[in-house]
C-alpha positions in Angstrom: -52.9 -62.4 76.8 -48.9 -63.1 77.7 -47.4 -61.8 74.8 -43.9 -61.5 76.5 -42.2 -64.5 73.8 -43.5 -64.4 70.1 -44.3 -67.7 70.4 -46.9 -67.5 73.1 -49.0 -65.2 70.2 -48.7 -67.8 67.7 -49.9 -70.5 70.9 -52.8 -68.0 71.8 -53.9 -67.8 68.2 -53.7 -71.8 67.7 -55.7 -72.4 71.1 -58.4 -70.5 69.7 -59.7 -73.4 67.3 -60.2 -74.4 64.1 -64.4 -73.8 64.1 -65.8 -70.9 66.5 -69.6 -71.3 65.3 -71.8 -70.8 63.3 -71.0 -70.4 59.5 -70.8 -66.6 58.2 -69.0 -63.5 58.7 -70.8 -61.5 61.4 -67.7 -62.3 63.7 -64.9 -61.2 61.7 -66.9 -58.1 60.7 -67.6 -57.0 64.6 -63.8 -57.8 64.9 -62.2 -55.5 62.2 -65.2 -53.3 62.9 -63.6 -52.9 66.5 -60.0 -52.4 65.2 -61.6 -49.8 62.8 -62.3 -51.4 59.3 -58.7 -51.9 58.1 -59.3 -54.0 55.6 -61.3 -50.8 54.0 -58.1 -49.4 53.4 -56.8 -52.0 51.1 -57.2 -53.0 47.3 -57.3 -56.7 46.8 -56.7 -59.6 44.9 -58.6 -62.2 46.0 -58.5 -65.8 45.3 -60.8 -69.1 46.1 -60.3 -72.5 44.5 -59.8 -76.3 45.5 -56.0 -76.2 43.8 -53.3 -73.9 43.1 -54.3 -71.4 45.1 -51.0 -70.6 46.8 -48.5 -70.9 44.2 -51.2 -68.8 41.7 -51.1 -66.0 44.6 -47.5 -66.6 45.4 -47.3 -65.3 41.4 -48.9 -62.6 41.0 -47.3 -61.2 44.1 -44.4 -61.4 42.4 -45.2 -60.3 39.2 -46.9 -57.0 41.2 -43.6 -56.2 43.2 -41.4 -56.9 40.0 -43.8 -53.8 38.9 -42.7 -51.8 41.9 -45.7 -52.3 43.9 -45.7 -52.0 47.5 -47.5 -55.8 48.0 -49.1 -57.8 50.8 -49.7 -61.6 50.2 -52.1 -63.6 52.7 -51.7 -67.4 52.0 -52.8 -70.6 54.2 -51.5 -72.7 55.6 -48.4 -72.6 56.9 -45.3 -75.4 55.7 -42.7 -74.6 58.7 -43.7 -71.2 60.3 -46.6 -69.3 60.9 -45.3 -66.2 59.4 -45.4 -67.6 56.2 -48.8 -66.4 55.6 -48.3 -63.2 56.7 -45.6 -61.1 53.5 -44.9 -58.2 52.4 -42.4 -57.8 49.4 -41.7 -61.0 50.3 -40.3 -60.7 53.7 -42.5 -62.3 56.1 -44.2 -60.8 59.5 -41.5 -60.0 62.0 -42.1 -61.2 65.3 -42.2 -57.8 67.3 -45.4 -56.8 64.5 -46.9 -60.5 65.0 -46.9 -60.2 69.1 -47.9 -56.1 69.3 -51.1 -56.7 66.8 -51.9 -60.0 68.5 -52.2 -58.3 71.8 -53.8 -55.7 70.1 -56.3 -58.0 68.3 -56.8 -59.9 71.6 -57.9 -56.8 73.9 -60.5 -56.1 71.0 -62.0 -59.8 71.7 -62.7 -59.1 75.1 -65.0 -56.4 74.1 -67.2 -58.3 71.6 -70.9 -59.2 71.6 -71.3 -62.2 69.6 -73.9 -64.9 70.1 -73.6 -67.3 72.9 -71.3 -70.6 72.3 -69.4 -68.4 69.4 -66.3 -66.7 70.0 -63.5 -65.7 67.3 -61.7 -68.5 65.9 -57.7 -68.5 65.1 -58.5 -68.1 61.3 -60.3 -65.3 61.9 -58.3 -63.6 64.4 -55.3 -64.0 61.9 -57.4 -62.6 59.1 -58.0 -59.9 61.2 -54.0 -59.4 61.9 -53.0 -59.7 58.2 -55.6 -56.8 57.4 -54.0 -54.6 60.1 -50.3 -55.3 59.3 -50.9 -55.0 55.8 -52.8 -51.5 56.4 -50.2 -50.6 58.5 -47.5 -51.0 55.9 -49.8 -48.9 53.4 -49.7 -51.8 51.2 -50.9 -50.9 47.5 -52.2 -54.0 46.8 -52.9 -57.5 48.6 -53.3 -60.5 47.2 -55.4 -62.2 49.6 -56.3 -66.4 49.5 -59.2 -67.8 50.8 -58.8 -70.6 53.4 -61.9 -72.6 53.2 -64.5 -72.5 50.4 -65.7 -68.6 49.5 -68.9 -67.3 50.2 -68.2 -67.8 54.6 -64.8 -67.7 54.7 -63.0 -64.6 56.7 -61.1 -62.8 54.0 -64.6 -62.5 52.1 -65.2 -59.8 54.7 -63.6 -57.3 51.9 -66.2 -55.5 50.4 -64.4 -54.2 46.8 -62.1 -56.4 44.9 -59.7 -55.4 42.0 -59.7 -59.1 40.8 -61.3 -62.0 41.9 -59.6 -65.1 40.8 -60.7 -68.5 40.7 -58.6 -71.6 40.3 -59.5 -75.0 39.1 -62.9 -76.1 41.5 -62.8 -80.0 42.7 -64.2 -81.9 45.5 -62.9 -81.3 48.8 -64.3 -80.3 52.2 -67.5 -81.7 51.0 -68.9 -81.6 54.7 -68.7 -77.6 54.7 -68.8 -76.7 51.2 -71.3 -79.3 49.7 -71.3 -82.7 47.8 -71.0 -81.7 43.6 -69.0 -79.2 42.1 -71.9 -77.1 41.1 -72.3 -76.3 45.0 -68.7 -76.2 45.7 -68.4 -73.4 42.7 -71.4 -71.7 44.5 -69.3 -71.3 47.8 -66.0 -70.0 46.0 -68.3 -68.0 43.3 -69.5 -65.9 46.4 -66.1 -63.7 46.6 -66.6 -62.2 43.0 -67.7 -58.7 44.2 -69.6 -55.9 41.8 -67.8 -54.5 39.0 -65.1 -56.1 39.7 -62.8 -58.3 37.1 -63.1 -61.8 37.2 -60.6 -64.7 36.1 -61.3 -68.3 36.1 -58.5 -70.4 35.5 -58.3 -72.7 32.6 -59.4 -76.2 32.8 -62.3 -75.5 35.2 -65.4 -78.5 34.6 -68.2 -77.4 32.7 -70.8 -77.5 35.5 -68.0 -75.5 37.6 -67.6 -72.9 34.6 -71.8 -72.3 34.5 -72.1 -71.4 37.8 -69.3 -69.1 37.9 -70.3 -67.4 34.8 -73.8 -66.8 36.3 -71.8 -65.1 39.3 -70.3 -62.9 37.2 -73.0 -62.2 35.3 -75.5 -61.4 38.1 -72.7 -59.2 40.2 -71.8 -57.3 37.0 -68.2 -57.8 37.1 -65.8 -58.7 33.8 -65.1 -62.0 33.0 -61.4 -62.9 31.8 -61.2 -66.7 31.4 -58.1 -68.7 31.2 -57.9 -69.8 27.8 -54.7 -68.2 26.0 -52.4 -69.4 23.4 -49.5 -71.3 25.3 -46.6 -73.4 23.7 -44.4 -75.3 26.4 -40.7 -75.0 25.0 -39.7 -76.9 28.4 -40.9 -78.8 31.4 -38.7 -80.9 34.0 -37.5 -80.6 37.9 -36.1 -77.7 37.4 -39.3 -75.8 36.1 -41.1 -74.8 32.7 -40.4 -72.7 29.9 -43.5 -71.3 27.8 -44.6 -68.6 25.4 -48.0 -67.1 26.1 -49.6 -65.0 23.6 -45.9 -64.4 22.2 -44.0 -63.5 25.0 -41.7 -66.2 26.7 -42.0 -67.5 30.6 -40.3 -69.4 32.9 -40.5 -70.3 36.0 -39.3 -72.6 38.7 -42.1 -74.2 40.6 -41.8 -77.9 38.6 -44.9 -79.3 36.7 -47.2 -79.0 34.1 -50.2 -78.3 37.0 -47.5 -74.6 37.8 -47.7 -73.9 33.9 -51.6 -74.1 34.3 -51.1 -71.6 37.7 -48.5 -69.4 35.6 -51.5 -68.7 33.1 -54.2 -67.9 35.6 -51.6 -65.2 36.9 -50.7 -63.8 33.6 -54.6 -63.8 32.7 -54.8 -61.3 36.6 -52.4 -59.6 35.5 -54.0 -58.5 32.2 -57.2 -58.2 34.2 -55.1 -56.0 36.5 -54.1 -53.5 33.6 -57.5 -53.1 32.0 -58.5 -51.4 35.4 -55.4 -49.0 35.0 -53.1 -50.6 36.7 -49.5 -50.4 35.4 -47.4 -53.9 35.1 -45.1 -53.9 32.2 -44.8 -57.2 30.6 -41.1 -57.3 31.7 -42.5 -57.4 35.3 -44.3 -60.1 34.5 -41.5 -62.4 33.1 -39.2 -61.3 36.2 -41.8 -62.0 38.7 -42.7 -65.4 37.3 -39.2 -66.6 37.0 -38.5 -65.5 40.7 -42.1 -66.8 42.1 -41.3 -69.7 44.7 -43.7 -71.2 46.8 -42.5 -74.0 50.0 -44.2 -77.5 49.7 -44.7 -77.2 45.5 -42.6 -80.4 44.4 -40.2 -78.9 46.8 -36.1 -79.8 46.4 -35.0 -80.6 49.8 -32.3 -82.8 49.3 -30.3 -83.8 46.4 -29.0 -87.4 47.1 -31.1 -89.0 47.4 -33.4 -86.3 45.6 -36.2 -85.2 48.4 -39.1 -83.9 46.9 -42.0 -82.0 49.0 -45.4 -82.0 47.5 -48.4 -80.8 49.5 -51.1 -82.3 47.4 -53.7 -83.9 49.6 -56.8 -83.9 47.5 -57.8 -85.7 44.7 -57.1 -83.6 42.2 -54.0 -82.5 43.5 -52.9 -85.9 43.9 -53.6 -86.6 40.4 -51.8 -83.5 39.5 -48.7 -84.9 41.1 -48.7 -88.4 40.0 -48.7 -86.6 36.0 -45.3 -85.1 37.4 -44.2 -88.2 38.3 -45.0 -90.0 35.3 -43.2 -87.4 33.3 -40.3 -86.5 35.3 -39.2 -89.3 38.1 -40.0 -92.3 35.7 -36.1 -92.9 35.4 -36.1 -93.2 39.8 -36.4 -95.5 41.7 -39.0 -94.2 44.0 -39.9 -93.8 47.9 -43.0 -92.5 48.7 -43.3 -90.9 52.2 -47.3 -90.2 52.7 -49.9 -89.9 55.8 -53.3 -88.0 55.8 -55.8 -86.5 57.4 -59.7 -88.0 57.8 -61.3 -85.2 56.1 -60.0 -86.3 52.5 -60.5 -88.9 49.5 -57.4 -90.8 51.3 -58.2 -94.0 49.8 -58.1 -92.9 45.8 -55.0 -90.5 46.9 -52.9 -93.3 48.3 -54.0 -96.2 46.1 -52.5 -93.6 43.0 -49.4 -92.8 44.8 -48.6 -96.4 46.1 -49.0 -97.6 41.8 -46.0 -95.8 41.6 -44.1 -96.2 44.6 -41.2 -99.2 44.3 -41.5 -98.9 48.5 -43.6 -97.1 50.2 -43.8 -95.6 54.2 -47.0 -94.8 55.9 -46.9 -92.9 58.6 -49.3 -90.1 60.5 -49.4 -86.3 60.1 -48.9 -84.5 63.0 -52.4 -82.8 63.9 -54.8 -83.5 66.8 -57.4 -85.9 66.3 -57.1 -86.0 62.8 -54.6 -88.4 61.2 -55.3 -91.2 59.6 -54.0 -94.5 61.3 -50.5 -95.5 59.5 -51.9 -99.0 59.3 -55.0 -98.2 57.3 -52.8 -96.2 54.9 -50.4 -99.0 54.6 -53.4 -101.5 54.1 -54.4 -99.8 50.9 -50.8 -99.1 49.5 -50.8 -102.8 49.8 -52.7 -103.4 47.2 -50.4 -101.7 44.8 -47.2 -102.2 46.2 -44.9 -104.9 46.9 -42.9 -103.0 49.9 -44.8 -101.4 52.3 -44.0 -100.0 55.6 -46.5 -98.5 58.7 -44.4 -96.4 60.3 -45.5 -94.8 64.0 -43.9 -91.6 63.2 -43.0 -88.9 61.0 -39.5 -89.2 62.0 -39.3 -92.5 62.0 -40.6 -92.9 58.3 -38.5 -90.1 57.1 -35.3 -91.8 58.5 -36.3 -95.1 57.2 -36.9 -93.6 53.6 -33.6 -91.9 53.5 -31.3 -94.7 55.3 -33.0 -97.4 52.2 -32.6 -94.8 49.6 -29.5 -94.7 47.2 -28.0 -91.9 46.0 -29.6 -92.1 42.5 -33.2 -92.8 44.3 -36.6 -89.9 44.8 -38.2 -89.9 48.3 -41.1 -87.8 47.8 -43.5 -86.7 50.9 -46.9 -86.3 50.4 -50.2 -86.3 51.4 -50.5 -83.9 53.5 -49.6 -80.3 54.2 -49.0 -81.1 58.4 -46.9 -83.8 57.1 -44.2 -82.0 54.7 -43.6 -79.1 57.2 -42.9 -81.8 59.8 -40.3 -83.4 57.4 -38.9 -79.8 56.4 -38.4 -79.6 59.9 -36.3 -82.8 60.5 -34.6 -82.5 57.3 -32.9 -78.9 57.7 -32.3 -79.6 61.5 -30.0 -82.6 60.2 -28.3 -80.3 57.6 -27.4 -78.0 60.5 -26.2 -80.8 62.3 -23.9 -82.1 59.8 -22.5 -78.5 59.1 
């Protein structure tokens, strides 16, 4: 591999596709086998779910280097760069570390058996990467997210866990993970590892709940649910202030959906302690407060008021539009959305477009798997008097903000491809004007 620019890893790694066979984990595990096992080096924190996966993780990270842990956090996908997943303390992957282990990573390719057709996909081979930097670094502790479903997904290759966390379960990637919530839970359920802690974030369905109790139950680890007495002193665009069990919270990620995440962290965190591990409550409150997480209701922009929001599900979306209600009633309101096939696009944009005064449809930028701009418009139709299809990102974003007053939201949603596009064309304007 030509590993003579930075970028050309990040290139190699994105050629190497989304799907590389078969579901299951017998190729990362001859991978890391091959690099030696470094993920056998590392105590974990690992976390599946449907929502709130990144901003819970993004969390307790910070709550465990507010303790004065040496910590690795492994989130996905990226907003604007691709070494946002890759952290530690915070600081993400440098590009000399990125390019050496990638060529590293890729010579131990060439000398894999795996079944004909299969090869290593990108999420693998950057699974792989995280587990080597972070070993590298002698991390204490990594908190590691899932990227699809549980039970086949890469990072499950790790044998122990201190804590396995699970936020709130919906329907999503029903073609991989399976059609109710009871089989979706099943997936995710699969990274609770023996005598290991447990935490199942509050909120969860009851059929979800069952089958991740019997998990827990039948791999012997503790279970720390996400019930806990919380009182909500404050909750606006410039984030929440609560008291749980006593102790008051704040943090800056806006909405109630980041109070719900804030709990599931503090509920790890105790989990965290009862296996001897020492995070003062102070660290806690200081790692909260400082916890950010790009594409969370994100300010871009103050006038007009950008807003970023990845949510791209149905839950998510429903998550938002409760944010919205509460907090943007008072704006006049632009909504920027496109999606990708794979998702409940219809119920998403029909919720959004009830609340938009005008509303731009436009396409994500992925390969093959963005919705048509007219098909979103033609539903937003339905609940909104000003609708525009727009051919491109750029072109919607530019619209949005030339129509917008001063006083007026733009919020872009819908898809994750779509706000790190916009992040993109937003900051290089700011530059530009500076």
């Amino acid at each position: 591999m030509d590993t003579e620019l930075p970028k050309t890893a990040i290139d190699y790694i994105h050629s190497l596709g989304r799907f590389s066979g078969k579901a299951g984990l017998h190729r990362i595990r001859a991978l890391c086998a091959a690099l030696g096992d470094p993920q056998d080096r590392l105590q974990f924190v690992h976390i599946a779910g449907t929502n709130g996966k990144g901003s819970t993780a993004c969390m307790i990270a910070a709550a465990l280097q507010a303790a004065g842990l040496h910590v690795g956090l492994y989130t996905s996908p990226y907003i604007v760069q691709f070494y946002e997943r890759i952290r530690v303390d915070g600081a993400m992957i440098q590009d000399d570390d990125l390019t050496r282990l990638a060529e590293r990573i890729s010579v131990a390719c060439e000398s894999l058996r795996l079944p004909a057709g299969e090869s290593i996909g990108a999420f693998e081979f950057t699974t792989a990467l995280a587990f080597l930097y972070f070993a590298e670094q002698e991390c204490d502790i990594v908190v590691l997210e899932t990227g699809l479903g549980g039970r086949c997904d890469a990072t499950n290759i790790v044998k122990t866990t201190e804590v396995s966390v699970i936020t709130p379960i919906s329907l999503d990637h029903m073609e991989v993970l399976g059609d109710t919530i009871a089989e979706i839970a099943g997936e995710k359920a699969a990274i609770i590892k023996p005598g290991s802690a447990a935490v199942c974030a509050h909120g969860q369905t009851g059929e979800a709940t069952i089958v991740l109790r019997h998990a827990c139950e039948a791999s012997g680890a503790v279970w720390f649910d996400g019930a806990q007495d919380c009182k909500v002193l404050r909750s606006d665009m410039g984030g929440s202030a609560f008291i749980c069990d006593g102790q008051g919270y704040t943090i800056a990620m806006p909405g109630h959906h980041q109070i719900e995440n804030a709990m599931t962290a503090l509920r790890t965190i105790e989990a965290l302690r009862a296996r001897g591990w020492e995070i003062p409550v102070g660290a806690a409150v200081r790692g909260l407060a400082r916890a950010r997480m790009p594409g969370r209701l994100e300010r871009l922009v103050e006038q007009p008021l950008v807003l970023l929001d990845g949510a791209h599900n149905a839950a998510g979306t429903l998550a938002l539009c409760r944010t919205v209600d509460d907090m943007l009633k008072m704006r006049r309101l632009h909504v920027v959305m496109g999606m990708v096939q794979d998702k409940e696009y219809e119920f998403c944009v029909r919720q959004l477009a009830r609340r938009a005064d005008v509303f731009y449809a436009c396409p994500p930028e992925v390969d093959g798997r963005a919705i048509e701009p007219q098909t979103i418009a033609a539903l937003a139709a339905s609940s909104c008097e000003q609708v525009y299809a727009c051919d491109t990102v750029e072109q919607a974003i530019g619209f949005a903000m030339h129509q917008a007053a001063p006083k007026d939201c733009v919020l872009v949603c819908g898809s994750l491809y779509l706000i790190g596009t916009v992040e993109k064309i937003l900051r290089s304007r700011q530059k530009t004007a500076e």
